[in-house]
Structures are given as C-alpha cells and as structure tokens.
N, C-alpha and C positions, 0 to 999 in steps of 0.2 A: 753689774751692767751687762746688758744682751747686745750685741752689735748681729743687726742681721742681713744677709746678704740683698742682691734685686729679687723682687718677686715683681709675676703680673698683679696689676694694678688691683683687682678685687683681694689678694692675701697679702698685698701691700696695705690694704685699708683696713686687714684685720691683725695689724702690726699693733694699731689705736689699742686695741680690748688690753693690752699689756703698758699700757703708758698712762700715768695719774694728769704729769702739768705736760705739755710739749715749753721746751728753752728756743725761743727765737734763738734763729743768727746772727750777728752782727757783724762788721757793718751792714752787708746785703741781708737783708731777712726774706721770710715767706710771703707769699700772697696766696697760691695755690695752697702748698701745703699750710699754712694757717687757716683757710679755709675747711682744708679735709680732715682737720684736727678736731675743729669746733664742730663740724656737722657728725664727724666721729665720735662727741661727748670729751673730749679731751681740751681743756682751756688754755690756752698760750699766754705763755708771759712774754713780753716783750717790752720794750721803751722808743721814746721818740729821739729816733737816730737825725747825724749831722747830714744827709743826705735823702733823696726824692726814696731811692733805693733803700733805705733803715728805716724808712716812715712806713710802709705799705701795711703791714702787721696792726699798728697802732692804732690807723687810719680806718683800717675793717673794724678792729675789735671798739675803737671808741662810739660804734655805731651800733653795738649790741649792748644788753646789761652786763657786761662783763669787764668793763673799765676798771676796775679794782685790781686785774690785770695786768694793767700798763703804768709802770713803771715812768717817773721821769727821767731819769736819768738812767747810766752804766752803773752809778756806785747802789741805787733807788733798786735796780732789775737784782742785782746780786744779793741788795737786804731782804728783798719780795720775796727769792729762791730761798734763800735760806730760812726765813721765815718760815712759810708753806712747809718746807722738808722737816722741822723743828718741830711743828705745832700738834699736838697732837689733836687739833680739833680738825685739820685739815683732811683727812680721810672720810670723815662724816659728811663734810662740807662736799666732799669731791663726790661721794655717793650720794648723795640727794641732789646735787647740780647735773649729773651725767645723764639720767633720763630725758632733763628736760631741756639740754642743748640743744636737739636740733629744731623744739619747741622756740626756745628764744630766740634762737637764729634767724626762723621765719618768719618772726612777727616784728624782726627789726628791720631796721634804713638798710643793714649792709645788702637785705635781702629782697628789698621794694623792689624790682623791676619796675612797673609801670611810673612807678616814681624817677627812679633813673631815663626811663625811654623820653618821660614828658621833659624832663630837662634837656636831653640829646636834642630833641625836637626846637625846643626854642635856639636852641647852639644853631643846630643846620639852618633854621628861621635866619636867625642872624647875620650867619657867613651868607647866605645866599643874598640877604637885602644886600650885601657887600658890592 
C-alpha cells in the first residue's frame, strides 16, 4: 500500500495512473473525488448508504454503464472488493475498461448537462408560477 502526501490538484490526478478500483467511503462517500476517479479510468466501488451523504457515489455511478459497481449493501461492497482483488480476470477487465471511461462517462445521464439545465428550468418554471 502507497499512502501519499497533498499534492496540487494536476499530480493529485495523476495519483489515478497508480490505483486499479477506487473503495468509496462510508458512511460519507465521494461526489467529487468519484467523479475524478471515473473521468481518471479508475471505477469506484461503492453501495447505497442509509443517508442523502452515502448515496451521492451510487447515484453518479448508476447513471453510467458501470452499475456492476454498486454494490447493495456493506456485506454486497465487501464480497464486490474482495471478489475483483481475487479474480484473476479482473486486470484484463480493468485494462480494456480504463481507455474507455472517460468515453462512457460522456455519453451518459451523469454527464448530460443540457438534460440537467432543461430540468433546472422547468424546477425555476415552477417555483416561479409559485
């Protein structure tokens, strides 16, 4: 295991090129850094936690093809991990997935913007007829 210090934000991102799965947090997990993981090539395991705060992870990832990822549960996340670390098909798998993450990522919901914006809009629509 490598624990490494702060770095500015661009050799913090090339911390990724050394990391296979990123392990959600729990109970608080990622939003940000699960984002920088995947647009990095690195896929997050995670589960859907009992709080707004353990969901955010889940919530991105179940909107890319990367759901296989997500875990239902604590005891689901930990068979998932251990799994993956066990398998020996799982480095093939990780090497033919990691080119085409940030491919995936932009062709999904988590990454629609305009799709996001036109929803914002009818929200503001809404509050405003208020």
């Amino acid at each position: 295991m490598l624990l490494h210090g702060p770095a500015e934000h661009y050799r913090y991102l090339q911390y990724y090129d050394q990391i296979d799965v990123a392990l959600d947090a729990f109970p608080y997990n990622g939003g940000t850094t699960t984002m920088e993981a995947l647009w990095q090539g690195v896929p997050v395991l995670t589960f859907d936690g009992d709080r707004w705060a353990s969901r955010t992870s889940q919530t991105i990832i179940r909107r890319t093809p990367l759901c296989e990822f997500v875990a239902s549960d604590l005891s689901h996340y930990v068979e998932l991990a251990v799994g993956l670390a066990a398998s020996n098909k799982t480095p093939e798998k990780l090497r033919t997935l990691r080119p085409r993450m940030r491919e995936l990522l932009l062709q999904s919901v988590a990454c629609d913007t305009r799709r996001l914006a036109g929803a914002m809009e009818v929200i503001y629509e809404e509050v405003y007829e208020l």
